[in-house]
C-alpha positions in Angstrom: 56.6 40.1 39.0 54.3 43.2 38.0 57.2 43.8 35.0 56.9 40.5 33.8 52.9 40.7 33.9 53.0 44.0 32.0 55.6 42.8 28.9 53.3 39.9 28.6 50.3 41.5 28.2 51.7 44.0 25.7 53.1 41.5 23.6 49.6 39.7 24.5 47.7 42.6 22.8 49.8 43.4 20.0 49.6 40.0 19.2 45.8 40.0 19.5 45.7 42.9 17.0 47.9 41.6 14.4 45.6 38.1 14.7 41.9 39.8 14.4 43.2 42.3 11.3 44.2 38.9 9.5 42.4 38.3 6.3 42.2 34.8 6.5 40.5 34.7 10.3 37.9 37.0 8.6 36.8 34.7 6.0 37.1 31.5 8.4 34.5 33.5 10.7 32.1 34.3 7.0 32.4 30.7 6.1 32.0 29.4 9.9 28.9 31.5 9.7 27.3 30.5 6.6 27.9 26.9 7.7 25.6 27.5 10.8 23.0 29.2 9.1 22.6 26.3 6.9 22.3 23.8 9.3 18.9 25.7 9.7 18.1 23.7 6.2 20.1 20.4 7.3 17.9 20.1 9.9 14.5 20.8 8.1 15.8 17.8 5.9 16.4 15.3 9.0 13.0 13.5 11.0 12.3 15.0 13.9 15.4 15.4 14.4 15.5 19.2 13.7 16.5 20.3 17.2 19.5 18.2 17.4 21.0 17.9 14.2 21.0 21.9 14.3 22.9 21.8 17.5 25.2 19.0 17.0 26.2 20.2 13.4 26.7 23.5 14.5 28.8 22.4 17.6 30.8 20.0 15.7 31.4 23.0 13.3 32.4 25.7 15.7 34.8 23.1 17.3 36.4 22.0 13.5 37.0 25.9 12.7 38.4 26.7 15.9 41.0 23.9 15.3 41.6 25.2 11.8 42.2 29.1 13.5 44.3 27.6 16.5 46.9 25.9 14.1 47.0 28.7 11.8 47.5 31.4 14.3 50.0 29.2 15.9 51.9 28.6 13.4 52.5 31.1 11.7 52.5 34.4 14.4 55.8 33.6 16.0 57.4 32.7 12.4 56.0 36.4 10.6 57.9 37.8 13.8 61.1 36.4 12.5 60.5 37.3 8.9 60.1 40.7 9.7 62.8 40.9 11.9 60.7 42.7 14.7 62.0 40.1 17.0 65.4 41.2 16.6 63.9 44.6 17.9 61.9 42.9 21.2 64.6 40.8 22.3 67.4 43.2 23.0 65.2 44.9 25.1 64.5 43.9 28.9 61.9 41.1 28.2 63.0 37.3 28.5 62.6 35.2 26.0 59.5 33.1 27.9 57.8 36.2 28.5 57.6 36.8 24.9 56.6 33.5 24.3 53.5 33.5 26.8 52.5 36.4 25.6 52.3 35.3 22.0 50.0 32.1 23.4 47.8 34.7 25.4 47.2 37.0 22.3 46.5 33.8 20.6 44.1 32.5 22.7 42.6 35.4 23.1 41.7 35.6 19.4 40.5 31.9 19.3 38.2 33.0 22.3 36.2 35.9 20.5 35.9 33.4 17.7 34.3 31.4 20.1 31.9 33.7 21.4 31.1 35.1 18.5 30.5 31.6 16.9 28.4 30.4 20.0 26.2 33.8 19.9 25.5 33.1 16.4 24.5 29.2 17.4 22.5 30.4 19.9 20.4 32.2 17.7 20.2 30.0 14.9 19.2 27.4 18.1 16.7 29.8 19.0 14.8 30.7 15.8 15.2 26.7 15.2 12.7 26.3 18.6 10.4 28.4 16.9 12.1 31.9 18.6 10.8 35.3 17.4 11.7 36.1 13.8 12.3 39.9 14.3 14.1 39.6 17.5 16.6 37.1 15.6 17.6 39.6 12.4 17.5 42.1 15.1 20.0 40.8 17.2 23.0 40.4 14.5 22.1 43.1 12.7 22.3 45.7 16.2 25.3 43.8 17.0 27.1 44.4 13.6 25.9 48.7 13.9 27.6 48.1 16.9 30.6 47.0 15.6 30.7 49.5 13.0 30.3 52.6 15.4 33.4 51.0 17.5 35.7 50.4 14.4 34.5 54.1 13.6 34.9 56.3 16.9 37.1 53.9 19.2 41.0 54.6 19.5 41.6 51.2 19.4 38.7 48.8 18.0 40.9 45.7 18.9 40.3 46.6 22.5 36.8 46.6 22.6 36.3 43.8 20.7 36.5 41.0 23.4 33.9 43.1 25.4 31.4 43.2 21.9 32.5 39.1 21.5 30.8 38.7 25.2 28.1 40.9 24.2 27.2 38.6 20.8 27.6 35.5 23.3 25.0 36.7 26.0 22.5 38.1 23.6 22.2 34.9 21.8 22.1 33.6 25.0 19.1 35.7 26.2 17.5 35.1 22.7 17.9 30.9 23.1 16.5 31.3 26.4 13.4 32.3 25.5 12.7 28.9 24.4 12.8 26.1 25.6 16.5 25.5 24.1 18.8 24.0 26.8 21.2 27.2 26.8 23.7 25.7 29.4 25.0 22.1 27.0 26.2 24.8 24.4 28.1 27.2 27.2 30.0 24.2 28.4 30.8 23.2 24.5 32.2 26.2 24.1 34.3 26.4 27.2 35.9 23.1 26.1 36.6 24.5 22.4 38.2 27.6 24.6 40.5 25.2 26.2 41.1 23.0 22.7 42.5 26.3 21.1 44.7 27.0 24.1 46.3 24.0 24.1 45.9 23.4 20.5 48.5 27.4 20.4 50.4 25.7 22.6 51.7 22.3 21.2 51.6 25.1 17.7 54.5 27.4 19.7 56.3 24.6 20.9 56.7 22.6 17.2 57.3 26.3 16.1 60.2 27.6 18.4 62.4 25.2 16.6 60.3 24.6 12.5 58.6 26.2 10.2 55.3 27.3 9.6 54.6 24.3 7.2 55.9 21.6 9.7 54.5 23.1 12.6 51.2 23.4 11.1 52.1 19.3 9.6 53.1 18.3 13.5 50.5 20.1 15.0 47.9 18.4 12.8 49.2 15.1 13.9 49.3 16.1 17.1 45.4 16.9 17.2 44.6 13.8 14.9 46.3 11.3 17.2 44.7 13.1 20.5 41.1 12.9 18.8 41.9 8.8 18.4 43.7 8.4 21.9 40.6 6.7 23.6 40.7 4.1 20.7 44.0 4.1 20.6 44.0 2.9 24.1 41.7 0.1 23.6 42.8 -1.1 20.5 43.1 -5.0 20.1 43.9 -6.5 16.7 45.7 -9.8 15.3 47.1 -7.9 12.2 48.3 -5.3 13.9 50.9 -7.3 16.2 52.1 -6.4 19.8 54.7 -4.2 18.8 52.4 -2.0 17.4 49.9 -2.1 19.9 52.4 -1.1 23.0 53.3 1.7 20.7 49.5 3.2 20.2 48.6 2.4 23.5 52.3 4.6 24.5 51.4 7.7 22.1 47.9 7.9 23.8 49.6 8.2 27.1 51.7 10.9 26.0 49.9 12.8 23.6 47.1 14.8 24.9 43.6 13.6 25.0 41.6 16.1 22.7 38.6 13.8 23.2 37.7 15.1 26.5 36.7 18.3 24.4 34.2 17.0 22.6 32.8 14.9 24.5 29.1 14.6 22.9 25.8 16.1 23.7 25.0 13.3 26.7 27.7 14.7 28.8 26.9 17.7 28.0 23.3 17.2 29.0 24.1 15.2 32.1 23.8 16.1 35.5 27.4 16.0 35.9 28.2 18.0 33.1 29.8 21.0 35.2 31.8 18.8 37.0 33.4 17.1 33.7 34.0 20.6 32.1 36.3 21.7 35.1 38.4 18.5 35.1 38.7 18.6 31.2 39.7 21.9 31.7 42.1 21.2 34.2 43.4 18.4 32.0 43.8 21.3 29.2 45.9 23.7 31.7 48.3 21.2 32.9 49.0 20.4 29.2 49.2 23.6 28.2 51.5 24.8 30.7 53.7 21.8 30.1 54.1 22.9 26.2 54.9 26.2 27.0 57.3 25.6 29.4 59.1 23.0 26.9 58.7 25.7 24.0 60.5 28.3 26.2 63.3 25.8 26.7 64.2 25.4 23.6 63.0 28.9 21.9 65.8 30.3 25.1 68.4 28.2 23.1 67.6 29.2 19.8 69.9 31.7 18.1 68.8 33.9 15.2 71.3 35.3 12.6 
């Protein structure tokens, strides 16, 4: 058992490292934060609506870009390991094939969670500064936190490592900063829990389409996947003359199946409500079952899969 925890979390970690070095993640998180900063100006435009249409933009936001990191991490890590032949290296070697396979999910998990963090920090602030927070304190904040970030790519052995631990940091600091307002810091905690889970599940259904596909048709299924999730509450209810029975039983069978990715964005009233813990654990729940479910499906059929 102690084996099998160790080879996942090394291929965990290496994957994690490949993930943060990628180009592409870096300018999702510079255009993820320019698109936060400038609901700053969105929400000067709205009327007296400035508080909310700050956080609901920039929630909606941090939620679509951690989709567009999920899929693309998803689909493409376990294909570049083909590619470039390193699986051919990993597999002879004492490590079963759903080992590797969990591990890959971790590492990419792991990545969509320091987006996460880093994204809500940055949220936080912008939250903060909205409620009329202290200017100095708010460029002091990013700007300690990128020094910071600098020193550890500069003196650590291994940046990667350190950069959950400086993701954390970036959260609670924008956390402190919102809370000296009288911004509502714990709504935009549980958001960000749920957009945890959504990129965990989200790696998920992208390993299982992508044990057996390409990169393109992963990334095409996975889409699908999420679209059809985010419309399985209408789907459900749906009622219409021109659409005929048929049809109907069909929608109302794909939103049984496919998982509800609803439940993680469920809007700024249940995030507000008294119950609001309460629905974050089930949804997250709801997320693990799921996820375990794809992975154990992907493993059955990457275990099956032979590479020439």
């Amino acid at each position: 058992m102690i084996g099998s925890l160790l080879r996942i979390y090394a291929i965990a970690l290496n994957t994690f490292r490949e993930a943060v070095r990628d180009r592409i993640l870096l300018g999702v998180v510079g255009l993820a934060s320019g698109v936060l900063v400038f609901t700053l100006a969105l929400g000067e435009l709205s009327l007296d609506q400035q508080r909310r249409v700050v956080e609901d933009i920039g929630l909606a936001s941090i939620s679509l870009f951690s989709v567009l990191v999920a899929i693309f991490l998803g689909s493409s890590l376990l294909y570049k390991e083909i590619e470039r032949k390193t699986l051919y290296v990993i597999l002879p070697r004492p490590i079963d094939r759903w080992e590797f396979l969990v591990g890959k999910h971790l590492g990419i998990t792991l990545t969509g969670l320091v987006f996460v963090m880093v994204m809500g920090g940055l949220q936080l602030l912008v939250m903060g500064l909205q409620a009329d927070g202290d200017l100095t304190t708010f460029f002091a904040i990013p700007i300690g936190m990128l020094a910071l970030l600098g020193v550890l790519v500069w003196k650590a052995r291994d940046a990667t490592a350190w950069s959950v631990l400086w993701a954390l940091g970036a959260l609670g600091a924008g956390a402190v900063y919102a809370s000296t307002t009288d911004v509502s810091v714990p709504p935009v905690l549980y958001a960000l829990c749920l957009n945890a889970m959504e990129i965990a599940l989200l790696a998920a259904v992208a390993l299982f389409f992508g044990s057996f596909s390409t990169p393109f048709l992963t990334g095409a299924f996975t889409v699908g996947v999420w679209l059809v999730g985010r419309s399985a509450d209408t789907m459900q209810t749906i009622r219409s003359r021109l659409l005929g029975e048929e049809i109907e039983a069909l929608l109302h069978g794909l939103a049984r199946v496919v998982p509800n990715f609803n439940l993680f964005v469920p809007g700024r009233h249940a995030l507000h409500d008294a119950e609001a813990a309460t629905y974050v654990v089930t949804s997250l729940g709801y997320g693990l079952g799921y996820t375990a479910l794809a992975l154990v499906l992907a493993s059955a059929i990457f275990r099956k899969r032979d590479f020439p």
